[in-house]
C-alpha positions in Angstrom: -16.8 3.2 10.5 -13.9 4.2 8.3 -11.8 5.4 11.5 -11.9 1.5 13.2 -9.2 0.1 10.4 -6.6 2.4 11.8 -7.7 1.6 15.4 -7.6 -2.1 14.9 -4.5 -1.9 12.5 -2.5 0.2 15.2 -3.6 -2.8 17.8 -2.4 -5.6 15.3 0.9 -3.8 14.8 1.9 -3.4 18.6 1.2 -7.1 19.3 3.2 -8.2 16.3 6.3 -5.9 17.0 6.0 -6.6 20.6 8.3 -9.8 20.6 10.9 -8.4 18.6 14.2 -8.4 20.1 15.6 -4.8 20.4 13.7 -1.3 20.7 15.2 -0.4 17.2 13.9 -2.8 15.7 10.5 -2.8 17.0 10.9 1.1 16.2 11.2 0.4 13.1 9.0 -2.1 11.8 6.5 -0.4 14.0 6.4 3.0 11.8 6.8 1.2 8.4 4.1 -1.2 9.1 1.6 2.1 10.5 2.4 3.6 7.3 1.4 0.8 5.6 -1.8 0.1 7.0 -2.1 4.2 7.2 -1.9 4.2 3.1 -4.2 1.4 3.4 -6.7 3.0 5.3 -6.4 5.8 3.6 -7.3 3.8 0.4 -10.3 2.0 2.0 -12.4 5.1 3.2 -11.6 6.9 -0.5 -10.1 9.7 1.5 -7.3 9.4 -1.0 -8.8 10.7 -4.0 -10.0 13.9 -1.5 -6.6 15.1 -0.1 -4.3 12.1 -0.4 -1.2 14.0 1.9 -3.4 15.6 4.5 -5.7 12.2 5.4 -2.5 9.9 4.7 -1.2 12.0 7.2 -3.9 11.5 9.3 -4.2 8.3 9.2 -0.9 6.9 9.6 -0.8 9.2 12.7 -4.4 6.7 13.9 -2.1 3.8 13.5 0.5 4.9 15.5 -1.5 6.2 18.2 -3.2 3.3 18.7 0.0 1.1 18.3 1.7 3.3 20.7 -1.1 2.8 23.0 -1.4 -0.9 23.0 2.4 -0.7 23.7 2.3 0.9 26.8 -1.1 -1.2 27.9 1.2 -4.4 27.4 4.4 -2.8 29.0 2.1 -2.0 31.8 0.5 -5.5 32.0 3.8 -7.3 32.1 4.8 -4.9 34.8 1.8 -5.5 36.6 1.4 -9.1 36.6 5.5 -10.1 37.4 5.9 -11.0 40.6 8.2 -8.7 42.6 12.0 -9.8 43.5 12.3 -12.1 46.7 
C-alpha cells in the first residue's frame, strides 16, 4: 500500500508538466516535483527513519518512473489520435 503514493504521485506530475511550454522546463519541474513527492513518500510509509538515503532514493526513482511513463502514454496518445496530413 505504501508503493501506490509514488505511483499516483508520478501520474499527477506528468499530467501537470505536460502543458508546459518547452522540454526544459517540463524537465525540470518534472524532477523537482518527483523529488518532492519522493521525500514525501518516503515520509508517509516511515521508511525514513529506516534508511532515509537508500528508500529516498528509491522512492524518488517510483515517481519518476511512473511520471516518465505517463509521459510517453500521453505522447503516444496525441500521436495516435491526430489525424494524419492531407
Amino acid at each position: 500500500m505504501h508503493e501506490f503514493f509514488p505511483l499516483v504521485a508520478g501520474i499527477m506530475t506528468a499530467l501537470l508538466v505536460q502543458p508546459l511550454p518547452t522540454a526544459k522546463l517540463r524537465l525540470v519541474v518534472l524532477v523537482l516535483l518527483s523529488t518532492v513527492f519522493g521525500a514525501i513518500a518516503t515520509v508517509i510509509s516511515g521508511e525514513i527513519f529506516v534508511n532515509p538515503v537508500a528508500y529516498l532514493v528509491f522512492d524518488v526513482g517510483q515517481v519518476l518512473l511512473a511520471a516518465g511513463a505517463t509521459m510517453l502514454l500521453v505522447a503516444w496518445l496525441r500521436r495516435w489520435r491526430t489525424p494524419p496530413p492531407q
